[in-house]
N, CA, C and O atoms as a GROMACS GRO file, in nm:
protein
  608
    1UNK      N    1   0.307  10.980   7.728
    1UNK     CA    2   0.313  10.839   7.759
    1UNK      C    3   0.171  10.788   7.782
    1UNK      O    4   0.093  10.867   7.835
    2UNK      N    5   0.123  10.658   7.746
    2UNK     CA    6   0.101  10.582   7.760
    2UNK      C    7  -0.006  10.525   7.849
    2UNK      O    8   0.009  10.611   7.936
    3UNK      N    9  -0.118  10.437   7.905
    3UNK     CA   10  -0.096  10.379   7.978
    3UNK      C   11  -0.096  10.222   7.929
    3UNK      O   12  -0.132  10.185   7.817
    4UNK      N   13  -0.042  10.128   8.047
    4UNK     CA   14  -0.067   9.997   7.973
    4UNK      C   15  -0.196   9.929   7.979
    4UNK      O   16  -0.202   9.825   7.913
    5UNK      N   17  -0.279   9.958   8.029
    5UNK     CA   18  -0.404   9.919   8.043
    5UNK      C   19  -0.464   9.955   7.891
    5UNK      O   20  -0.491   9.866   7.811
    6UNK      N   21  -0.482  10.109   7.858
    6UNK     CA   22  -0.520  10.090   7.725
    6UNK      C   23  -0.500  10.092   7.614
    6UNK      O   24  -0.576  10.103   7.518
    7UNK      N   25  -0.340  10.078   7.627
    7UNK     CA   26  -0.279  10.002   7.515
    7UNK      C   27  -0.363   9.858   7.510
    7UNK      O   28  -0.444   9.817   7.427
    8UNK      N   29  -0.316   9.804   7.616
    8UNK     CA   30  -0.357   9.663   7.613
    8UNK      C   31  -0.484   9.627   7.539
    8UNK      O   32  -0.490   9.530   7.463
    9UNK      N   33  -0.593   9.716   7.568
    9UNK     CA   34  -0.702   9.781   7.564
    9UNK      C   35  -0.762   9.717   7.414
    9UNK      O   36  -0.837   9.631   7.368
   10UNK      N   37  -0.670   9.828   7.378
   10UNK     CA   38  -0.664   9.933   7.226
   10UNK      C   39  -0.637   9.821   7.128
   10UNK      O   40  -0.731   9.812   7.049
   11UNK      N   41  -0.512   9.706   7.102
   11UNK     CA   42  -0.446   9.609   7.074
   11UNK      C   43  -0.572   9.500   7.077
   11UNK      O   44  -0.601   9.447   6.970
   12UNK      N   45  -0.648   9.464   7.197
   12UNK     CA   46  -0.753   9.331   7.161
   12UNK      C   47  -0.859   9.370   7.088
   12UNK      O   48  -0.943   9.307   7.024
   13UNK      N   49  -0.836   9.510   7.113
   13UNK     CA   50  -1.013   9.562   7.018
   13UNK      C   51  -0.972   9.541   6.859
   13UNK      O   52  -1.045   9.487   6.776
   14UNK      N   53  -0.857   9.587   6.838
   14UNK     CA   54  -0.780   9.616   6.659
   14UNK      C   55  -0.740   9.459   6.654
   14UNK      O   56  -0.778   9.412   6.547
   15UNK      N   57  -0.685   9.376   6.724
   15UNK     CA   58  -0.684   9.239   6.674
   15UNK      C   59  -0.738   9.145   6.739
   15UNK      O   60  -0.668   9.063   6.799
   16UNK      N   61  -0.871   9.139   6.738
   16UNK     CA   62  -0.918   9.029   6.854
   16UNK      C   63  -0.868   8.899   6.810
   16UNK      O   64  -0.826   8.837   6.908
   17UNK      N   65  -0.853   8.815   6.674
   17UNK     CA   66  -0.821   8.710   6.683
   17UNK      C   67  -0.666   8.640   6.749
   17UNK      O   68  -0.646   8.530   6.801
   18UNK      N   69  -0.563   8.766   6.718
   18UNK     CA   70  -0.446   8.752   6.780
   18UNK      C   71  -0.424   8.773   6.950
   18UNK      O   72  -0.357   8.692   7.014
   19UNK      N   73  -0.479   8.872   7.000
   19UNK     CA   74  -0.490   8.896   7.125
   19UNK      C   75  -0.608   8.860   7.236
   19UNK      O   76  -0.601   8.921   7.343
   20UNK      N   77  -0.682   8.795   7.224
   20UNK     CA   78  -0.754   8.764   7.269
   20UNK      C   79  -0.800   8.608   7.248
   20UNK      O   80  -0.903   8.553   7.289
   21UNK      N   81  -0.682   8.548   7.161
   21UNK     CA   82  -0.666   8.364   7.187
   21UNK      C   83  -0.709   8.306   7.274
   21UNK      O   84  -0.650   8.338   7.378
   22UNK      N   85  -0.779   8.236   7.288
   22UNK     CA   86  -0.798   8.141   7.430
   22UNK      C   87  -0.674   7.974   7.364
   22UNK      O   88  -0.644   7.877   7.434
   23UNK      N   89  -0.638   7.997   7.242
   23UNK     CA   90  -0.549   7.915   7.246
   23UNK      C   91  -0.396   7.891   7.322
   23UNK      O   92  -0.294   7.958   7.310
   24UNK      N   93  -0.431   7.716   7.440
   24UNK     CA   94  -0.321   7.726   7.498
   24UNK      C   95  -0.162   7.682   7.422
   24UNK      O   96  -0.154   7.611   7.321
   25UNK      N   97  -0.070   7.730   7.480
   25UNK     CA   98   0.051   7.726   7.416
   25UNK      C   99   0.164   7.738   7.537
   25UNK      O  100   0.162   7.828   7.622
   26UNK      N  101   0.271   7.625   7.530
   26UNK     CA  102   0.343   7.570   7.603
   26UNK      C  103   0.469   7.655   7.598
   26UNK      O  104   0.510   7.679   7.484
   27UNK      N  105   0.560   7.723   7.732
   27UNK     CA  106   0.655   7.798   7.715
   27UNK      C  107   0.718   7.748   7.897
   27UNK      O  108   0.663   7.732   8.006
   28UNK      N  109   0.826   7.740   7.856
   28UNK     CA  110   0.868   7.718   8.007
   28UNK      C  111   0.812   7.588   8.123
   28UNK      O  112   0.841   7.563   8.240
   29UNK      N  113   0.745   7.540   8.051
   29UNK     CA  114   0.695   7.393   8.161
   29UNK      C  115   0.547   7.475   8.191
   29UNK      O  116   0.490   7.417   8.283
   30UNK      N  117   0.475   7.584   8.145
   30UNK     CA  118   0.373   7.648   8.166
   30UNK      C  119   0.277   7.651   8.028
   30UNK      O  120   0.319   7.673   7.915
   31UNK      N  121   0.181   7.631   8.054
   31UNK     CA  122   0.069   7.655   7.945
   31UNK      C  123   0.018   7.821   7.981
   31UNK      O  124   0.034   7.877   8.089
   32UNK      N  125  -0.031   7.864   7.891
   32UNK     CA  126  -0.033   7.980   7.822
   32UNK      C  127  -0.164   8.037   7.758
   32UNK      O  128  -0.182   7.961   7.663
   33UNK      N  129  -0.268   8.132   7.757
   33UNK     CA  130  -0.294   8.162   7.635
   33UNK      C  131  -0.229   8.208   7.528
   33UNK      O  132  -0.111   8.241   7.544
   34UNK      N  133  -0.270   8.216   7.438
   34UNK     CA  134  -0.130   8.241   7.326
   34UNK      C  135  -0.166   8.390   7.339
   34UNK      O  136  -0.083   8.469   7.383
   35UNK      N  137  -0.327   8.438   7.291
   35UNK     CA  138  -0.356   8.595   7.302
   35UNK      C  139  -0.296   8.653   7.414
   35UNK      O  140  -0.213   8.731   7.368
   36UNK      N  141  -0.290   8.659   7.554
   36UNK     CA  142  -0.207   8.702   7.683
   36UNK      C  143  -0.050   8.648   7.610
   36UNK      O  144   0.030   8.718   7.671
   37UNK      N  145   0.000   8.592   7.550
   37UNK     CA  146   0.164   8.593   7.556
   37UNK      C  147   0.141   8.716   7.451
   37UNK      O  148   0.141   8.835   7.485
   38UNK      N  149   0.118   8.664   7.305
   38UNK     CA  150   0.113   8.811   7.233
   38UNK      C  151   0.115   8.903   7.264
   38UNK      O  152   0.211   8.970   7.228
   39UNK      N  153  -0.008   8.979   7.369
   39UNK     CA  154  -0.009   9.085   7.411
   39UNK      C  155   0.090   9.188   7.492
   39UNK      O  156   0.102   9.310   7.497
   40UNK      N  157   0.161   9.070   7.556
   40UNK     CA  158   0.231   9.081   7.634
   40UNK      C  159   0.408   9.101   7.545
   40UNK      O  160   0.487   9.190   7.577
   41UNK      N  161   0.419   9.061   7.502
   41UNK     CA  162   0.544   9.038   7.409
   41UNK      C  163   0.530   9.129   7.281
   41UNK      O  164   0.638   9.134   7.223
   42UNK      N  165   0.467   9.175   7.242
   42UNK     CA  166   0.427   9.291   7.130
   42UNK      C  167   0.424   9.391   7.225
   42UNK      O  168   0.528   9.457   7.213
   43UNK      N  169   0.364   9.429   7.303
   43UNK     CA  170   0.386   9.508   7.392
   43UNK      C  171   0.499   9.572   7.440
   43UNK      O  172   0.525   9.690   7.419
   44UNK      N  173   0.616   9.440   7.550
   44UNK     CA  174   0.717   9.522   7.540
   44UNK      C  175   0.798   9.551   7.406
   44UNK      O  176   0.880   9.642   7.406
   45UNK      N  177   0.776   9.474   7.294
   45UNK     CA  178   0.834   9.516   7.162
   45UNK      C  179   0.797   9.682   7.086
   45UNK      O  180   0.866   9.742   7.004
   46UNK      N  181   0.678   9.720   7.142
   46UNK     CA  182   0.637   9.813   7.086
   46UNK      C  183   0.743   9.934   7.161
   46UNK      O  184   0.831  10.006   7.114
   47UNK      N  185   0.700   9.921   7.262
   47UNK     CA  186   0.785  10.010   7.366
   47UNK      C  187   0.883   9.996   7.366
   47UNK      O  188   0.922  10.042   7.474
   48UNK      N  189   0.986   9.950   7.298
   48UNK     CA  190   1.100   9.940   7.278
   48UNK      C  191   1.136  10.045   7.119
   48UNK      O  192   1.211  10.141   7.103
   49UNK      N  193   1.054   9.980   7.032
   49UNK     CA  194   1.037  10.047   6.871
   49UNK      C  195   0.982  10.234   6.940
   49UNK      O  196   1.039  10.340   6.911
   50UNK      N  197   0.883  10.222   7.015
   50UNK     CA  198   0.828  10.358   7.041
   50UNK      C  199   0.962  10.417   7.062
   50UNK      O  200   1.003  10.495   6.977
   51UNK      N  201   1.020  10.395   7.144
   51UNK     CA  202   1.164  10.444   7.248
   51UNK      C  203   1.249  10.497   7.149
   51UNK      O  204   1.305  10.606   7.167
   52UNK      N  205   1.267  10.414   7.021
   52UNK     CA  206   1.405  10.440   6.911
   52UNK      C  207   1.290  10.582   6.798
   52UNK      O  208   1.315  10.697   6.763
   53UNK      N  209   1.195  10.509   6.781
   53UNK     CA  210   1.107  10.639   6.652
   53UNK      C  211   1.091  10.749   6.692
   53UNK      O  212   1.101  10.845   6.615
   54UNK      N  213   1.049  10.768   6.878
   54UNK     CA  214   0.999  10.894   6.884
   54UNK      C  215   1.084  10.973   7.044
   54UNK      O  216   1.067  11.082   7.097
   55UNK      N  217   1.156  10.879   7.072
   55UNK     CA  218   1.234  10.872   7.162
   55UNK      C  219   1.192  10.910   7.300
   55UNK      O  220   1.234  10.997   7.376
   56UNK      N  221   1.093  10.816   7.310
   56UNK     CA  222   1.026  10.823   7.432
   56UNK      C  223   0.923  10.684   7.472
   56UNK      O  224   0.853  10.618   7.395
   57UNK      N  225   0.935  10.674   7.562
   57UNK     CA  226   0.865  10.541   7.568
   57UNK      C  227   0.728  10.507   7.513
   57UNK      O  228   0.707  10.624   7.483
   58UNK      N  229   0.629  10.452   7.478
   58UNK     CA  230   0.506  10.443   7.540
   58UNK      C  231   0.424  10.439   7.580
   58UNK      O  232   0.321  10.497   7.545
   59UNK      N  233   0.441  10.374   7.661
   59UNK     CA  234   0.414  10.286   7.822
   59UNK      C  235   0.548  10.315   7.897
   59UNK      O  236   0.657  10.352   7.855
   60UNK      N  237   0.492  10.280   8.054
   60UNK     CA  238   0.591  10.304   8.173
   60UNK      C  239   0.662  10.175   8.083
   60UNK      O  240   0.601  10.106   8.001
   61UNK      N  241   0.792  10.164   8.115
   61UNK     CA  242   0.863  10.035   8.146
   61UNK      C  243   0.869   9.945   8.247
   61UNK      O  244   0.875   9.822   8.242
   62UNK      N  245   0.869  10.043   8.368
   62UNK     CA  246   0.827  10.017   8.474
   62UNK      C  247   0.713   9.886   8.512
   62UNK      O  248   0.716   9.817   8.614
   63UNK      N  249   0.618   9.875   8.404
   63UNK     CA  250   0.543   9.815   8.380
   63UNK      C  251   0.555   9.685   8.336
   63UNK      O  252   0.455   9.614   8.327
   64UNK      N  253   0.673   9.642   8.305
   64UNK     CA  254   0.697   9.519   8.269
   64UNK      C  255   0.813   9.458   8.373
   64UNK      O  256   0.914   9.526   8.387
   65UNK      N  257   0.800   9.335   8.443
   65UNK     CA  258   0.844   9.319   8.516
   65UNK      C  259   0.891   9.123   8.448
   65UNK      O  260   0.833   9.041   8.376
   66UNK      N  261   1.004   9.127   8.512
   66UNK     CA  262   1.071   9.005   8.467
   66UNK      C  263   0.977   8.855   8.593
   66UNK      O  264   0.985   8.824   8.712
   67UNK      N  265   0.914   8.816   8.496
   67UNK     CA  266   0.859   8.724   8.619
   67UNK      C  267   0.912   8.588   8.607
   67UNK      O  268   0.994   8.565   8.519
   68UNK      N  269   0.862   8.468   8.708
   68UNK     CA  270   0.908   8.323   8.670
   68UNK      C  271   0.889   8.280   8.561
   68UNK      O  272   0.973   8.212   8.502
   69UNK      N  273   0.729   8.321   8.492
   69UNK     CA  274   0.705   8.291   8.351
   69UNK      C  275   0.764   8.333   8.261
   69UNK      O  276   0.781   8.256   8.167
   70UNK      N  277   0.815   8.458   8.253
   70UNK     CA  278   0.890   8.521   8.178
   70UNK      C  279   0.839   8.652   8.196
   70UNK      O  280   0.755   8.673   8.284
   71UNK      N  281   0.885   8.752   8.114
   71UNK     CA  282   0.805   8.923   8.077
   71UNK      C  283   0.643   8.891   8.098
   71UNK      O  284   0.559   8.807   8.065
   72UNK      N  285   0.655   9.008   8.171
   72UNK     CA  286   0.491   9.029   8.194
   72UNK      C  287   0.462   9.169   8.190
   72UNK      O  288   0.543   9.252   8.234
   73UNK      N  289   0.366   9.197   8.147
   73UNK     CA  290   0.338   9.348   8.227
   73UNK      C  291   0.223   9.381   8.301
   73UNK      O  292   0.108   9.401   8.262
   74UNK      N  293   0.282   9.383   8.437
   74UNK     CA  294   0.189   9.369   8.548
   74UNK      C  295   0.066   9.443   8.536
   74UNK      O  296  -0.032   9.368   8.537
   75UNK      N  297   0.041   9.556   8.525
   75UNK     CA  298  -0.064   9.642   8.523
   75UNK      C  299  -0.190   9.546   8.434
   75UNK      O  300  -0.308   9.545   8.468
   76UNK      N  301  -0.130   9.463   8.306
   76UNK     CA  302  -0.238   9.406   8.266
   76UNK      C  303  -0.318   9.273   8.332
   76UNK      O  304  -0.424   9.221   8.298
   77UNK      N  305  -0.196   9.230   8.471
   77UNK     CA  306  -0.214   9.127   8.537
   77UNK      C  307  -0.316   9.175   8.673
   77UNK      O  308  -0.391   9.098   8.733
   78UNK      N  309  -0.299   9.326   8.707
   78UNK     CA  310  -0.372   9.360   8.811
   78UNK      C  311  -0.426   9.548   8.764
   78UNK      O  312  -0.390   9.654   8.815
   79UNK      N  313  -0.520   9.522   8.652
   79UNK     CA  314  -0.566   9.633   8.599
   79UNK      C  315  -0.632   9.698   8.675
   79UNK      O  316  -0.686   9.633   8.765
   80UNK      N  317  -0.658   9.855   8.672
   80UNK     CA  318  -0.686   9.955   8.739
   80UNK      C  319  -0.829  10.013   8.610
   80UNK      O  320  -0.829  10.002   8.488
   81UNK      N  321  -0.912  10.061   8.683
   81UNK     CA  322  -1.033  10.106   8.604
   81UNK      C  323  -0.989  10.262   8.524
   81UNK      O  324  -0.965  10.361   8.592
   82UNK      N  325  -0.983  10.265   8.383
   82UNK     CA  326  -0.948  10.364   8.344
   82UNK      C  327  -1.034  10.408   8.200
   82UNK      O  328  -1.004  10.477   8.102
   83UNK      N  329  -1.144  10.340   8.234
   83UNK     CA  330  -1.249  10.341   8.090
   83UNK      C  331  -1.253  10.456   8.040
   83UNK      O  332  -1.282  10.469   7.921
   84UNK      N  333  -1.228  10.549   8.107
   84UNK     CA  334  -1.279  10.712   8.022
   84UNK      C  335  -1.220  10.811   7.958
   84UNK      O  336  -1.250  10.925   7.922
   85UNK      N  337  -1.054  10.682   7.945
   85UNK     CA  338  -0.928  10.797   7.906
   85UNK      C  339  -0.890  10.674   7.781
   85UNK      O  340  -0.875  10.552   7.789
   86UNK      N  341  -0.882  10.762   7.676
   86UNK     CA  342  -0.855  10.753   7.523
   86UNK      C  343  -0.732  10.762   7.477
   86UNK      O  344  -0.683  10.874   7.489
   87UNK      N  345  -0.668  10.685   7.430
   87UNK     CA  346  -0.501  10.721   7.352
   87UNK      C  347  -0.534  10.750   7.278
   87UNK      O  348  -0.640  10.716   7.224
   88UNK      N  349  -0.428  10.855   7.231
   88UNK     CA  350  -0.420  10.930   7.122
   88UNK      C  351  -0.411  10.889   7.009
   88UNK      O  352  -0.343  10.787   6.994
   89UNK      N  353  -0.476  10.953   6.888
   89UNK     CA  354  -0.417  10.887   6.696
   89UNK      C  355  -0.335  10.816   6.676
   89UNK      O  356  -0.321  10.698   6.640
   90UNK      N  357  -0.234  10.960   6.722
   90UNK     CA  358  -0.065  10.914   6.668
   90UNK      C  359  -0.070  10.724   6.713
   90UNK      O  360  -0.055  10.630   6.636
   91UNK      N  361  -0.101  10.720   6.879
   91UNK     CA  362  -0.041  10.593   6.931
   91UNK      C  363  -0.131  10.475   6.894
   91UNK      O  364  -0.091  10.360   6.905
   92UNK      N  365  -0.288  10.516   6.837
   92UNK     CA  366  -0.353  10.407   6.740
   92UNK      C  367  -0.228  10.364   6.616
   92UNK      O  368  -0.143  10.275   6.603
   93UNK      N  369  -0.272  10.484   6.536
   93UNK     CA  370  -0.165  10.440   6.408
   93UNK      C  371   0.000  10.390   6.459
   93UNK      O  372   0.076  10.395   6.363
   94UNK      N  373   0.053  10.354   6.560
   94UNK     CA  374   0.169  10.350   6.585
   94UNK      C  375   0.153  10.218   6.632
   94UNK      O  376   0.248  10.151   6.591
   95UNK      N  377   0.060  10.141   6.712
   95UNK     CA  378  -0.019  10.050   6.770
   95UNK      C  379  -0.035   9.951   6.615
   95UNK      O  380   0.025   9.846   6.594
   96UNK      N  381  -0.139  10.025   6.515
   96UNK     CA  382  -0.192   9.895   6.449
   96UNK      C  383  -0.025   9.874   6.351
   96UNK      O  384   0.015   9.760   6.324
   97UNK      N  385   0.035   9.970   6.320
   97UNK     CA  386   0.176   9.916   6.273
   97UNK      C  387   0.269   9.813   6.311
   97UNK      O  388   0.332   9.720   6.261
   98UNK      N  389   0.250   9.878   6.438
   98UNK     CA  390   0.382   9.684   6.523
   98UNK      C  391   0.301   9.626   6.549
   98UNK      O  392   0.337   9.538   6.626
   99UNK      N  393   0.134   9.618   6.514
   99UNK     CA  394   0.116   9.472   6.498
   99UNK      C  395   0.098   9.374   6.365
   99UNK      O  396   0.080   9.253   6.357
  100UNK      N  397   0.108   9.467   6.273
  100UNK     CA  398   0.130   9.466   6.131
  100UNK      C  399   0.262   9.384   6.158
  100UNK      O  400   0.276   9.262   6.170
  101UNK      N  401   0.332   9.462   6.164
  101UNK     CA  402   0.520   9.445   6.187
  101UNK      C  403   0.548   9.307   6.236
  101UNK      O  404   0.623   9.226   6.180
  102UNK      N  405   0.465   9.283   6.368
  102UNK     CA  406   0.509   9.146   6.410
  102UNK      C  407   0.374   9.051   6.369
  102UNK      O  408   0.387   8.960   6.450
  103UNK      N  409   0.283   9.027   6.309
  103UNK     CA  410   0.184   8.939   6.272
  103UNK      C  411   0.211   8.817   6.230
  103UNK      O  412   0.140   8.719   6.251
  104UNK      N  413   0.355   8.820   6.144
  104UNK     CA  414   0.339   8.675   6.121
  104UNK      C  415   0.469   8.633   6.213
  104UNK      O  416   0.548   8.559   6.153
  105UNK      N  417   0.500   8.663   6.329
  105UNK     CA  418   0.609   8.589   6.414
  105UNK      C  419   0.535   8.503   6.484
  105UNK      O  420   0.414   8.499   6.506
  106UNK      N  421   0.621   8.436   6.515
  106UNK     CA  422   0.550   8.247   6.564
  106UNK      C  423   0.544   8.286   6.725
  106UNK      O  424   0.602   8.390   6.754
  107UNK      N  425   0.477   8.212   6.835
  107UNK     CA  426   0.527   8.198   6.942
  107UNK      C  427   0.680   8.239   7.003
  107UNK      O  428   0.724   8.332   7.070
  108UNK      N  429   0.733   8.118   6.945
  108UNK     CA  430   0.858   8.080   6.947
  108UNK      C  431   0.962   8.169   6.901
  108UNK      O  432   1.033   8.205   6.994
  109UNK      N  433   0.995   8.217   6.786
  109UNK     CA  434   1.038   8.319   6.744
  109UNK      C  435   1.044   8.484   6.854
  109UNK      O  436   1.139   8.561   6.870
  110UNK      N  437   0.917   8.490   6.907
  110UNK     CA  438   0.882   8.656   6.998
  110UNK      C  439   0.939   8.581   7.131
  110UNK      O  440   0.992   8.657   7.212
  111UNK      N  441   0.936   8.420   7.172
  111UNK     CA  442   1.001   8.397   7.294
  111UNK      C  443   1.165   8.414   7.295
  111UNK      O  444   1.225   8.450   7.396
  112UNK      N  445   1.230   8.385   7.173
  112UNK     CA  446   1.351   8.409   7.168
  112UNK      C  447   1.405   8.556   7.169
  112UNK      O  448   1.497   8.604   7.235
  113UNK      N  449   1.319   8.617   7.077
  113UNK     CA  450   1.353   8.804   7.072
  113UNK      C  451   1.340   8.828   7.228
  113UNK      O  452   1.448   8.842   7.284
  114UNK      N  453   1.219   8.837   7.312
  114UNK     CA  454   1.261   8.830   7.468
  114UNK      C  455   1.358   8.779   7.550
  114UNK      O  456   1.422   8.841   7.635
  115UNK      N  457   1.369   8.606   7.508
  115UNK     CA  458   1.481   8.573   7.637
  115UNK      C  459   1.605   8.639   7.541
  115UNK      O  460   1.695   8.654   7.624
  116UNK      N  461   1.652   8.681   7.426
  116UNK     CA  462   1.800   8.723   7.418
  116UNK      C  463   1.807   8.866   7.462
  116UNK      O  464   1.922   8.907   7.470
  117UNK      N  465   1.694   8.970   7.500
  117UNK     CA  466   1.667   9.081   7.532
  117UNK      C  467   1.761   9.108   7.629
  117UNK      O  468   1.773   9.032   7.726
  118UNK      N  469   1.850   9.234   7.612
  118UNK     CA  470   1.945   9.258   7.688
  118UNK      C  471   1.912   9.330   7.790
  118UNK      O  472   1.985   9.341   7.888
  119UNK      N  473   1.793   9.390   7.779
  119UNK     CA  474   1.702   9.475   7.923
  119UNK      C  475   1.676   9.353   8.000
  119UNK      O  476   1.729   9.327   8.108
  120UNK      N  477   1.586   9.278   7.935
  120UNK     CA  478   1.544   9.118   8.038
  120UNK      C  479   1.597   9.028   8.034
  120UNK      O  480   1.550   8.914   8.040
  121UNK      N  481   1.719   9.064   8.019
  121UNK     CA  482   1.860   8.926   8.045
  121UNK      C  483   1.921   9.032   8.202
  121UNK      O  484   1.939   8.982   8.313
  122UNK      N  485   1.936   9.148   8.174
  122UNK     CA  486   1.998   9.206   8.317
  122UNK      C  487   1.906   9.247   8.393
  122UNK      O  488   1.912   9.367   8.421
  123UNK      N  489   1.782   9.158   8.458
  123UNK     CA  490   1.694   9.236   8.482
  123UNK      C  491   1.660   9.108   8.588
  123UNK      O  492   1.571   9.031   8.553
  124UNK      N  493   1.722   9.085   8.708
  124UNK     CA  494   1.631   9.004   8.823
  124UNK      C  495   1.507   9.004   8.825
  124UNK      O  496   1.424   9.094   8.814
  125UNK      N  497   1.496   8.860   8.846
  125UNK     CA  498   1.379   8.764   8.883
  125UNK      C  499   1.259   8.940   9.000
  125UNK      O  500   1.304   9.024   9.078
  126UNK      N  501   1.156   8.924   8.964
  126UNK     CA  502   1.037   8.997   9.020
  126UNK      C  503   1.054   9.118   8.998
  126UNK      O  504   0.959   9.192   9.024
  127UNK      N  505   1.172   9.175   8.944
  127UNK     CA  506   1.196   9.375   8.934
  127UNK      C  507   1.161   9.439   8.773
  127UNK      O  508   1.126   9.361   8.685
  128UNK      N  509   1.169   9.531   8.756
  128UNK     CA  510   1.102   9.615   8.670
  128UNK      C  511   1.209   9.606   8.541
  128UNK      O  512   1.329   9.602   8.565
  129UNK      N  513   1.168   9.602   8.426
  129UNK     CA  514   1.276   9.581   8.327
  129UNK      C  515   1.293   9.761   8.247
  129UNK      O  516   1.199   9.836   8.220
  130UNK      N  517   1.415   9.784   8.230
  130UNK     CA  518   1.433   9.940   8.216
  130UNK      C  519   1.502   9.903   8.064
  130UNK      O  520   1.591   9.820   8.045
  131UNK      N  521   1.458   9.959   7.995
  131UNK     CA  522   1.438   9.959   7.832
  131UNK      C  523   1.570  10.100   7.812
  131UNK      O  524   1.681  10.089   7.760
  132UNK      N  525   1.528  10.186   7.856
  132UNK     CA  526   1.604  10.325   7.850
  132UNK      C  527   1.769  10.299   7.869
  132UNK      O  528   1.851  10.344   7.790
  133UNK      N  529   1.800  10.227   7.976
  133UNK     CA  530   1.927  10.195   8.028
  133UNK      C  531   1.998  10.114   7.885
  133UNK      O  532   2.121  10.104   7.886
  134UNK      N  533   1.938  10.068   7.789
  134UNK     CA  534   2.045  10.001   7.683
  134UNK      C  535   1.964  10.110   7.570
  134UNK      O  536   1.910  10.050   7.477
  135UNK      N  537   1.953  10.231   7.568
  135UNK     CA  538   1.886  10.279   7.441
  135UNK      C  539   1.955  10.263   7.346
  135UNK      O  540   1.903  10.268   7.234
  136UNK      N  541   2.103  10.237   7.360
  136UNK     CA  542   2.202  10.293   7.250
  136UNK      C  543   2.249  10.120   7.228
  136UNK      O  544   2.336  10.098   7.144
  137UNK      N  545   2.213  10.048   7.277
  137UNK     CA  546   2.233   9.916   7.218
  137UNK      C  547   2.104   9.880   7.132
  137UNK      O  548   2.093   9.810   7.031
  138UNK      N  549   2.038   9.930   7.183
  138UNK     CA  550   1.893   9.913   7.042
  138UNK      C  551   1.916   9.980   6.958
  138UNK      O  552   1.927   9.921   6.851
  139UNK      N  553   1.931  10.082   6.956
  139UNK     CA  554   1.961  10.208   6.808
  139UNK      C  555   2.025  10.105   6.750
  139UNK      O  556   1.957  10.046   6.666
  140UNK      N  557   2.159  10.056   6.772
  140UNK     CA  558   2.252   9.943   6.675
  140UNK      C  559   2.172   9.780   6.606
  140UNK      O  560   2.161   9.719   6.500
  141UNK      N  561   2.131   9.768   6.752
  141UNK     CA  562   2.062   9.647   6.751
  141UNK      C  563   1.953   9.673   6.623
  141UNK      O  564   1.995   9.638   6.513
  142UNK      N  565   1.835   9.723   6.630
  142UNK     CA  566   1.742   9.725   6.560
  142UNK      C  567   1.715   9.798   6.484
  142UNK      O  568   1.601   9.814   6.443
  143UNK      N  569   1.865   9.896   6.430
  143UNK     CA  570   1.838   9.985   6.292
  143UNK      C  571   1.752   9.922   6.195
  143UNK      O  572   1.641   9.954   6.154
  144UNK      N  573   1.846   9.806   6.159
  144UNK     CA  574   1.729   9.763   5.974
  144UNK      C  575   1.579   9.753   6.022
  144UNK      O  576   1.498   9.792   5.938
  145UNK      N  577   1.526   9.706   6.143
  145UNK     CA  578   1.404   9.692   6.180
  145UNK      C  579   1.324   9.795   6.183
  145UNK      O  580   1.212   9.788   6.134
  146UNK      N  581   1.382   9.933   6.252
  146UNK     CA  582   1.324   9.992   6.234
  146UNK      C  583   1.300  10.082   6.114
  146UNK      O  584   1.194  10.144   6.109
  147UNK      N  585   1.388  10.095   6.018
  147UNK     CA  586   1.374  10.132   5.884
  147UNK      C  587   1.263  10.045   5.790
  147UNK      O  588   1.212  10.078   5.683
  148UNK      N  589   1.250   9.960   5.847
  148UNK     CA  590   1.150   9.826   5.790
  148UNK      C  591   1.006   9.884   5.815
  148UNK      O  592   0.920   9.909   5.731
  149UNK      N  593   1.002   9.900   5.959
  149UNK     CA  594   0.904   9.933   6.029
  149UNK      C  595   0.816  10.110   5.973
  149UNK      O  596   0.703  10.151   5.949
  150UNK      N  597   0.937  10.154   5.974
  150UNK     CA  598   0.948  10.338   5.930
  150UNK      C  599   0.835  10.320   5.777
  150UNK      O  600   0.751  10.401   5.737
  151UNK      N  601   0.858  10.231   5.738
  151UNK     CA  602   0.824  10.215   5.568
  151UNK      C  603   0.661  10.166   5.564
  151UNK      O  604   0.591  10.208   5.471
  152UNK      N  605   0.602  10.075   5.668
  152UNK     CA  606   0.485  10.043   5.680
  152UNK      C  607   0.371  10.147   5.619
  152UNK      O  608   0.251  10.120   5.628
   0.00000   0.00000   0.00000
């Protein structure tokens, strides 16, 4: 596993123009950078795809927490110094794929794949969203996707 820090990391360095937006963008009565929603929303998407390909998370899940704004994942909201530890190949090449995968989804589009999210639909306001607990509704849910994805 993972951490989310340099995932997060890893993701603005391989796409700075997508993740690192200073463009604002309106969601919930809240303005936004768009790069911080991306990051954030590819993120838990990845960790979800990681979960079904290799059957293991990640990133903690733990790490994403259902907030007023919506999905967040805290660790990138209150980062911890971890400059000297490197993810692995595999999770580069696994990394620049789902962002391949999701590149041309709109805002709007990655806000809907979240709010219909059946982890962060049962998942109270401030607590940790658990991905693992519906594994077997994703396997169904996102077969063709991930066969889509498998093919990259």
């Amino acid at each position: 596993m993972e951490s989310s820090i340099l995932v997060g990391k890893y993701l603005k360095e391989f796409n700075t123009e997508l993740f690192n937006s200073k463009e604002i963008i309106g969601f919930n009565g809240k303005d936004v950078y768009s790069g911080e929603f991306y990051l954030h929303k590819i993120m838990y998407l990845a960790n979800i795809f990681h979960l079904l390909v290799f059957e293991e998370e990640l990133i903690p899940t733990s790490d994403f927490l259902n907030w007023e704004n919506g999905l967040v994942n805290i660790r990138l909201i209150n980062p911890s110094n971890e400059d000297n530890i490197e993810i692995s190949n595999e999770t580069k090449v696994f990394l620049k794929k789902i962002t391949i995968f999701f590149s041309d989804s709109k805002p709007d589009e990655l806000y809907e794949i979240i709010q219909s999210d059946i982890a962060y639909k049962n998942t109270s306001l401030n607590e940790s969203i658990n991905i693992k607990k519906f594994i077997n509704f994703y396997k169904e849910e996102y077969a063709e996707a991930i066969k889509e994805f498998k093919n990259l």
